[in-house]
Every structure is written in C-alpha cells, then in structure tokens.
ROZANU-266939 format. One record per residue (C-alpha): residue number from 1; residue in one letter; x, y, z. Coordinates in Angstrom, 1 decimal, always signed. Layout:
BEGIN
k r x y z
NUM a X Y Z;
...
END
This chain:
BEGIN
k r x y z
1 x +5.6 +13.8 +8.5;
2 x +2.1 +13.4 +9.4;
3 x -0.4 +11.2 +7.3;
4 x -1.9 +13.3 +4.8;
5 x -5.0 +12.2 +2.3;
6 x -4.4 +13.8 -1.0;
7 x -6.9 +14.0 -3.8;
8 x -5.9 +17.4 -5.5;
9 x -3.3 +15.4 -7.4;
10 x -1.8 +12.1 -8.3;
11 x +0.9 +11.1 -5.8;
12 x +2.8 +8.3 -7.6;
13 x +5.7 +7.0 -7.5;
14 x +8.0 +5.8 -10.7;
15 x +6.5 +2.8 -11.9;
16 x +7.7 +0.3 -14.7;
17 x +4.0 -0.2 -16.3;
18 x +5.8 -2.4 -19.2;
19 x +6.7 -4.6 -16.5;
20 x +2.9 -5.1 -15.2;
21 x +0.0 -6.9 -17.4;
22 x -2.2 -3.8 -17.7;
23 x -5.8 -4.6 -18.7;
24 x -5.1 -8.1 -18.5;
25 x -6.8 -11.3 -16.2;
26 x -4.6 -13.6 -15.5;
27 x -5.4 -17.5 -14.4;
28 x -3.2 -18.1 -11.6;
29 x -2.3 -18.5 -7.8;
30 x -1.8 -14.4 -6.9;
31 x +1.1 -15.8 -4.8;
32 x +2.6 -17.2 -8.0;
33 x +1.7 -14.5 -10.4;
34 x +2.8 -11.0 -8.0;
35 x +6.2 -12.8 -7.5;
36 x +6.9 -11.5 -11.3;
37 x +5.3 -7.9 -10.8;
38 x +7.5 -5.1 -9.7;
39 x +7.5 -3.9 -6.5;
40 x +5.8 -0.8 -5.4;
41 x +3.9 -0.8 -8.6;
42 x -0.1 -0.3 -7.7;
43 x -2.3 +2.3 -6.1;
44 x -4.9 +0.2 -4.8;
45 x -5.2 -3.4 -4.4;
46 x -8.7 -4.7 -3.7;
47 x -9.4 -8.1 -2.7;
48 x -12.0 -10.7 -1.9;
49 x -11.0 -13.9 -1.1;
50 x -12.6 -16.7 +0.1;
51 x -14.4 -16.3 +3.4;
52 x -13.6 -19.8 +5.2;
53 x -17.2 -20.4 +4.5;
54 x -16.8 -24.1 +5.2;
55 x -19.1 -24.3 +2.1;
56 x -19.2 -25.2 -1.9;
57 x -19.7 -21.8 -3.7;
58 x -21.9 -22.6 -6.5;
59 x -23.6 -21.6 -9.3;
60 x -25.0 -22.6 -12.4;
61 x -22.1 -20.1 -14.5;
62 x -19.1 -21.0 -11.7;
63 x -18.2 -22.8 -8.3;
64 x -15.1 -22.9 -6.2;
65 x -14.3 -24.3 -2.7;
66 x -14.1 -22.9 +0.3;
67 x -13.4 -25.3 +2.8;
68 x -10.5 -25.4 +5.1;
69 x -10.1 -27.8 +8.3;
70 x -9.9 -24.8 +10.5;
71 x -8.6 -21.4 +10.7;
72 x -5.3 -22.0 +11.0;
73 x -5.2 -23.6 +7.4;
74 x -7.2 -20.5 +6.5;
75 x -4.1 -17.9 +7.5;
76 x -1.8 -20.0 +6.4;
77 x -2.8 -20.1 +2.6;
78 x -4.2 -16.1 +2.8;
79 x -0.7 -14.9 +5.2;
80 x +1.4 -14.8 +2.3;
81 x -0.8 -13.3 -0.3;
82 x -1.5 -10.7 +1.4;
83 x +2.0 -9.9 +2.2;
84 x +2.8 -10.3 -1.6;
85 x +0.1 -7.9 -2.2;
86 x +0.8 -5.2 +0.4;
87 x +4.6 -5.2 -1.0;
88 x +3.4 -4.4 -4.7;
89 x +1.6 -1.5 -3.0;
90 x +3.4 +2.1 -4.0;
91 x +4.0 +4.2 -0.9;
92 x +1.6 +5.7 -1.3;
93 x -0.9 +2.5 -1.9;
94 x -4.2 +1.5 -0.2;
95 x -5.1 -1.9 +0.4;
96 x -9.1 -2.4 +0.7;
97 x -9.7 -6.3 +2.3;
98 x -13.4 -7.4 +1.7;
99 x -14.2 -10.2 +4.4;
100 x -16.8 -11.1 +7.1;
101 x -17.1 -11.7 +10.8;
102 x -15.7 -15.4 +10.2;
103 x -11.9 -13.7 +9.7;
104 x -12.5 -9.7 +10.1;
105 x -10.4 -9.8 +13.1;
106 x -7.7 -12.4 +12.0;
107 x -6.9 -9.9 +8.9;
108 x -7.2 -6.8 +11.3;
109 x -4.1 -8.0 +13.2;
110 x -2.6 -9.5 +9.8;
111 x -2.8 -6.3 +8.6;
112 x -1.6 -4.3 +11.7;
113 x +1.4 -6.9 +11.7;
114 x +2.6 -5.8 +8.3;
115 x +1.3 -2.5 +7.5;
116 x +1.7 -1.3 +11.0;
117 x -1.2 +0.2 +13.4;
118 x -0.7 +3.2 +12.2;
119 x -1.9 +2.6 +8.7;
120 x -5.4 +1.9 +9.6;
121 x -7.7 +3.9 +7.9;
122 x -11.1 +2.5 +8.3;
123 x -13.2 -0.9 +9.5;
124 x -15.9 +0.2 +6.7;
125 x -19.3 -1.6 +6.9;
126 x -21.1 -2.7 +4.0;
127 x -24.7 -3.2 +5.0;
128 x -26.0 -4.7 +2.5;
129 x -30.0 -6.0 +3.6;
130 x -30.4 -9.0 +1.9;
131 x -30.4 -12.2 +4.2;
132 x -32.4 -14.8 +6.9;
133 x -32.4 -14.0 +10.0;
134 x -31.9 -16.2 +13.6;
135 x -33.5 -16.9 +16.5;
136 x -30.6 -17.2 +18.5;
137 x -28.8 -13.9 +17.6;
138 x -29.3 -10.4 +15.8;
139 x -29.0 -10.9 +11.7;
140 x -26.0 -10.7 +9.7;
141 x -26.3 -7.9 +7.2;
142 x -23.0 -6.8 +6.8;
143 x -19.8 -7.6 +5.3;
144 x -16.4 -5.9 +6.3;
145 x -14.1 -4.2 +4.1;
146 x -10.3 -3.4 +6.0;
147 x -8.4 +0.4 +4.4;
148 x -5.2 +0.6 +5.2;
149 x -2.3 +2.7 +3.8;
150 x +1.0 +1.6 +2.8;
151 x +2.4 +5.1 +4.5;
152 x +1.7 +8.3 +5.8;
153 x +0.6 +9.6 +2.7;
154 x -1.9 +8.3 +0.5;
155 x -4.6 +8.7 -2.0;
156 x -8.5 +9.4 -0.5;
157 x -11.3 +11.7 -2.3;
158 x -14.2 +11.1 -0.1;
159 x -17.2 +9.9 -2.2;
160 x -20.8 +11.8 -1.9;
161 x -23.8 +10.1 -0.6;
162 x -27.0 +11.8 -0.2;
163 x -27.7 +13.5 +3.4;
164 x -30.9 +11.9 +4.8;
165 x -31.5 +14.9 +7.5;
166 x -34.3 +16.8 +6.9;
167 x -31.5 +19.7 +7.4;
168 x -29.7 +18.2 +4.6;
169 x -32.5 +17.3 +2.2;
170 x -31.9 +17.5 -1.4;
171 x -28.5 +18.1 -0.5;
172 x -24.8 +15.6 -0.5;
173 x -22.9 +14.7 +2.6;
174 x -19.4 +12.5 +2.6;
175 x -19.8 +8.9 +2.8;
176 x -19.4 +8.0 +6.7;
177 x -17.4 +4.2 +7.3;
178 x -21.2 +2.4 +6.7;
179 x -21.7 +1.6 +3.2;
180 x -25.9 +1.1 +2.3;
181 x -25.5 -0.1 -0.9;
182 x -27.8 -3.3 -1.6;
183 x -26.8 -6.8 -3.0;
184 x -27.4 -8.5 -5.9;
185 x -30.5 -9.5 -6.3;
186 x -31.5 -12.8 -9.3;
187 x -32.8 -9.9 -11.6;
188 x -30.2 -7.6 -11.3;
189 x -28.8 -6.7 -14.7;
190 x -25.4 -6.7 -13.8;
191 x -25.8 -10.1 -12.3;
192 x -23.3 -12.7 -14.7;
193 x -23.9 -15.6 -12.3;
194 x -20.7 -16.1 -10.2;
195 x -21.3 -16.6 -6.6;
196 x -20.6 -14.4 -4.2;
197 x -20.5 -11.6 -7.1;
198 x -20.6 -7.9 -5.3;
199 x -22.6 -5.2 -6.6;
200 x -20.7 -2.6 -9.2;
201 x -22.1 +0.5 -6.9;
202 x -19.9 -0.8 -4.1;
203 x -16.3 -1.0 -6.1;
204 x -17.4 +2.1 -8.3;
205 x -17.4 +3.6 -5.0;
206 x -14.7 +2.3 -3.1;
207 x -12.0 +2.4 -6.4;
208 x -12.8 +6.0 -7.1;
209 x -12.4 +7.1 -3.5;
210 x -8.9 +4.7 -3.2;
211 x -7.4 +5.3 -6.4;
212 x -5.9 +8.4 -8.5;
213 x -7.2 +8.8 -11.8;
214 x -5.2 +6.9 -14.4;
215 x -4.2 +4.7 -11.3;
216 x -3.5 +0.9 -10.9;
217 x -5.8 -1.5 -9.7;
218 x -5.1 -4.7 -8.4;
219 x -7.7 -7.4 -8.0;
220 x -5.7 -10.7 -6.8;
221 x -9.1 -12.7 -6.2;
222 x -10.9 -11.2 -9.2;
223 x -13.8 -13.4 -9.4;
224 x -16.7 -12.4 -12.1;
225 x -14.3 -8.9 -12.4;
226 x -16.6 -6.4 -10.9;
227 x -13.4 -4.5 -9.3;
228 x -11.6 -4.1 -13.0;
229 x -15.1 -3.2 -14.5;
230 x -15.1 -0.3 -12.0;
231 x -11.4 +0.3 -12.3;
232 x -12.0 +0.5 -16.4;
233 x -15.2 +2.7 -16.4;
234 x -13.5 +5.1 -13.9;
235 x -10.6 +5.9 -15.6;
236 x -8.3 +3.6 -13.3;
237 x -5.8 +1.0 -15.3;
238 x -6.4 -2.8 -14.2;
239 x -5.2 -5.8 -13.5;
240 x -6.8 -9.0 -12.1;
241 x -5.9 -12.6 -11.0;
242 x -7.7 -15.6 -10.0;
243 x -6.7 -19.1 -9.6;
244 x -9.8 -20.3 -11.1;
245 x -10.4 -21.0 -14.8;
246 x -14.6 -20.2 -14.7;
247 x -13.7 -16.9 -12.9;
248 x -11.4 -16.0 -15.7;
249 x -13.4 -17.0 -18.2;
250 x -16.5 -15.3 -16.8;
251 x -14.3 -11.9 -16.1;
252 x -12.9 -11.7 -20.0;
253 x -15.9 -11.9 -21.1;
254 x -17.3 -9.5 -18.8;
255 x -14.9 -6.9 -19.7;
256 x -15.1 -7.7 -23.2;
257 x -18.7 -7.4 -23.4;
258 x -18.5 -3.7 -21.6;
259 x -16.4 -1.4 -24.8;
260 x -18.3 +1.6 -24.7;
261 x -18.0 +1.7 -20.7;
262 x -14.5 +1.0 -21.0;
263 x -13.0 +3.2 -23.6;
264 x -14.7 +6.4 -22.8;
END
C-alpha cells in the first residue's frame, strides 16, 4: 500500500478513550505515566522536551533544569520516552518532535531507528526572528520540529498561509516545510511566564494540520500547555504530562482560564 495523507475523513482506529485521561494534565515522568495508557490510542503526539541546553530555564512563574553531563545522558533519559510515545501512536499516528540544532540529528536517527525511514514526513523549520547574533557564525533563528508517521497511512490537511508572490497576492498558498511564525515576545498576551513557552499560532497550526477533528492529542512535556490549548480550541481531545509541579500548575490554570475558547 502506498502512503497516503487523508484529510477527507477521520482514519481511526478502535480506541478505549475510558481507558485514557481525556482533558486531563497529569504531574508525572511520561515514561511512568504512558506505561498505563493503552496502546495505539492517539492521533498526534507533540512534544518539546528539554533541549540539553546545559542551562537553568528560568522564570519568575517557573524553572526547570536542563543540564546533563553530555549527550549521551541526554539520549539515554529521552530514548525511552519517545519509544513509549511512538507505541501509544494509532497506525495511523503522527509524531511532531520540537528540538534544535543541539539534538535535531540525534532524534532524526532515533526516530528513523523506530519508526522506520520510511515514515519521515518532514524536517519543518520554525523561523522564528527573535535572537542575538555571532561573530563567529550565521544566527540561529530557527528551531526544528521532526513529522513522522506511525505507517503508510496517516492524517495531514495542509494548512494555508498567505502567497507573498506578486502573482499570488491577496490570494492562499499551502504551508511549505518553513514555518514564519514569530516568538513570544514580554508583551505578548498569551505570554503566562513559563520559559521556553511557544507561540499558540505555531501548535494551532501544526495540531490542525496533524490531527483529525475530534482527535487525540498527546503532549508528554506539556509545559505552560500551549499544545492542549490548541488541541481544545480546535476541536481535538487532550491530554498532557509533565514531570514538573509549576508546569502543571501553570497549564490547569491556563486551560481553566480559556472556557469560552474551549467549549465552543
């Protein structure tokens, strides 16, 4: 069978939802808490983890640590995790990993290793802007966000950006694998305070193009929540997970403070 993107219609496969914590943030390790969940259960699991930094992430709302003493602890604490998360994946699941040009490659083969090379969909770019620059090399503006599918078939509806050719002016073109969408910046509304917090735009963007309507979302390093807020205002079910208690706390609240978004 060749590998088919479908967004015509839900392709889903029998799921157990009573066995899964729909709409619900759980404090945890993900490796702990997905050892309970069903298998082949979600339509798209999104994650962010840590970035092997070397650094303190902190704010005045949250902080977490991302140190390791090299890259080898790095893999060896994300290996399993992701394998947990790619076998909660439906066969027809996507798995979207946010990271940067610290591990980008490490997760490339990761992924190729248990998805398969053939599941790649995309090495998307998010350009993002903000940021110092170097004298000593060209600026890092970009993040990198790994697609692959679970199998041949699998969920995609290309999302619309505006064209920028004068051809095209006025008019909408499909999304191309760089995302221009801009960071945070201190007066954004939506900014809550959690470091390393990502822009709603991006996961509106990248849930509604990776997940059927009515689907499940997975966010297994949930953070401030911006993925389940996306997930909730799009019509997608949620679920999220993070090990730390200021995350959670900042998520709930988040969610709780978002109804009329939610329940539309």
């Amino acid at each position: 069978m060749s590998r088919r993107a479908s967004p015509g219609h839900q392709i889903d496969a029998i799921t157990d939802t009573l066995a899964l914590p729909i709409g619900e943030i759980c404090l945890g390790d993900c490796l702990e808490v997905l050892s309970d969940f069903p298998q082949e259960s979600i339509d798209l699991a999104f994650l962010d983890p840590p970035f092997n930094t070397g650094k303190h992430q902190s704010t005045h709302a949250a902080s977490y640590e991302d140190t390791w003493s090299g890259i080898q602890e790095y893999l060896q604490y994300m290996r399993p995790r992701v394998e947990i998360i790619c076998h909660t994946l439906k066969p027809t699941g996507v798995i979207l990993l946010h990271c940067d040009w610290r591990t980008c490659h490490h997760f490339r083969l990761l992924l190729d290793a248990i998805l398969g090379e053939a599941n790649f969909a995309n090495h998307l770019i998010w350009s993002y802007g903000l940021g110092g620059s170097s004298p000593r090399r060209f600026a890092r503006k970009h993040d990198v966000i790994l697609f692959y599918a679970k199998g041949e078939t699998y969920f995609f509806d290309p999302p619309l950006v505006p064209a920028t050719s004068n051809r095209m002016k006025g008019q909408m073109k499909k999304a191309t694998d760089v995302i221009e969408i801009p960071s945070i910046n201190n007066m954004a509304a939506e900014r809550v305070g959690y470091p390393t917090q990502k822009p709603l735009a991006l996961l509106d963007m990248l849930v509604r193009a990776c997940c059927p309507e009515h689907g499940i979302v997975l966010d297994a390093f949930c953070g401030s929540g911006t993925t389940l807020l996306a997930a909730s205002r799009s019509g997608r079910q949620f679920i999220g997970i993070d090990r730390n208690e200021e995350a959670v706390r900042i998520a709930r609240t988040r969610i709780k403070k978002a109804p009329d978004e939610i329940n539309h």
